[in-house]
N, C-alpha and C positions, 0 to 999 in steps of 0.2 A: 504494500500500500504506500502508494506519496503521502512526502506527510503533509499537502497542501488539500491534499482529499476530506470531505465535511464528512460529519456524523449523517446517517440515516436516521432520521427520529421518528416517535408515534408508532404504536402498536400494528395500524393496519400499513404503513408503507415497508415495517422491517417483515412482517408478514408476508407479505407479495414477493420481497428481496429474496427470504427464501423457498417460497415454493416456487420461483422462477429458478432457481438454480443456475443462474447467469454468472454468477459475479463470486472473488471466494470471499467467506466475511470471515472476517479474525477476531471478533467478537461481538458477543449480546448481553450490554448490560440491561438489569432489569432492576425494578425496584425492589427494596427487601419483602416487603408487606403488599407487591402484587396479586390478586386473584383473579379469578372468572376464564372461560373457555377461550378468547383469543389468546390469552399468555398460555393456557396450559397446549393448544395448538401451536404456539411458536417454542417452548421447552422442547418438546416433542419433536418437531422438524430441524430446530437445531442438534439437537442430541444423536440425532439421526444423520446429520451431517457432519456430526467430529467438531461442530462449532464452541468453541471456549462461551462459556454461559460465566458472567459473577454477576451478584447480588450486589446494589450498593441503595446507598440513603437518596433519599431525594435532593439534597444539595449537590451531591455527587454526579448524581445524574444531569442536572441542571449548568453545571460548571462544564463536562465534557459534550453537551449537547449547546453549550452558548445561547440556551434560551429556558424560560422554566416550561415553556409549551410541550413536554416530550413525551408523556401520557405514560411516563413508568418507563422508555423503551430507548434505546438508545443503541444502535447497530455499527462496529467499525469494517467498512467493506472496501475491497480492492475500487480503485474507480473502472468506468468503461473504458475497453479496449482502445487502443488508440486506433484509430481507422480515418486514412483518408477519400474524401470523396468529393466530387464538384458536380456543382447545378445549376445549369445554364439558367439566368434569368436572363427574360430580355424586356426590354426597358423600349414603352411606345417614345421614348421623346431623345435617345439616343443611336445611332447607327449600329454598334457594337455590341453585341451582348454580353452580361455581366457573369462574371463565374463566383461563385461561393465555395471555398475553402473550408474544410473542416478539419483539421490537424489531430483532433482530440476533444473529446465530448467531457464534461465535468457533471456534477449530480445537477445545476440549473439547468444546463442547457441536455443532457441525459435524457433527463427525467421526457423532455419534448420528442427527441430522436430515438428511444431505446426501445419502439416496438418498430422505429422506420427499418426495412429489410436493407440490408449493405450487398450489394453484387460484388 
């Protein structure tokens, strides 16, 4: 993992991370005193994938997630592949067409392209 790479936060997008099985995660904090069937659904599929699970406090969580918004959940995961690719726009008010570069996808701009198919 870069270490420029963000946290995944909230229960349902570290959920998705891994029952996609896209990406390797290196860890799943959780809070100590979480319950109910989404967390005991994500113990399960991380444990199922070798993923390092620890428990911490809610401040803990809130420090490595940079926000207190994280719903107990808090994921450290490889970023997206690097992959390059270009997309002809073309522009009515210029002769030329424009090409868009993608060098490397991060979890904002990911999160938009990570179902788009790469040829």
């Amino acid at each position: 993992m870069r270490e420029a790479d963000p946290p995944l936060i909230g229960r349902h997008p570290v959920l998705e991370l891994l029952r996609a099985d896209s990406r390797r995660v290196e860890e799943i904090a959780i809070i100590a005193e979480g319950r109910g069937p989404a967390l005991q659904e994500l113990l399960t599929l991380a444990k199922s994938r070798g993923v390092k699970i620890s428990f911490r406090t809610r401040e803990q969580l809130t420090s490595m997630a940079g926000t207190p918004h994280h719903q107990g959940v808090v994921a450290r995961a490889a970023g997206l592949p690097v992959a390059f690719s270009t997309l002809p726009i073309r522009s009515r008010t210029a002769s030329l067409p424009w090409m868009l570069g993608l060098s490397s996808l991060t979890r904002s701009s990911g999160d938009i392209f990570s179902r788009a198919p790469i040829a």
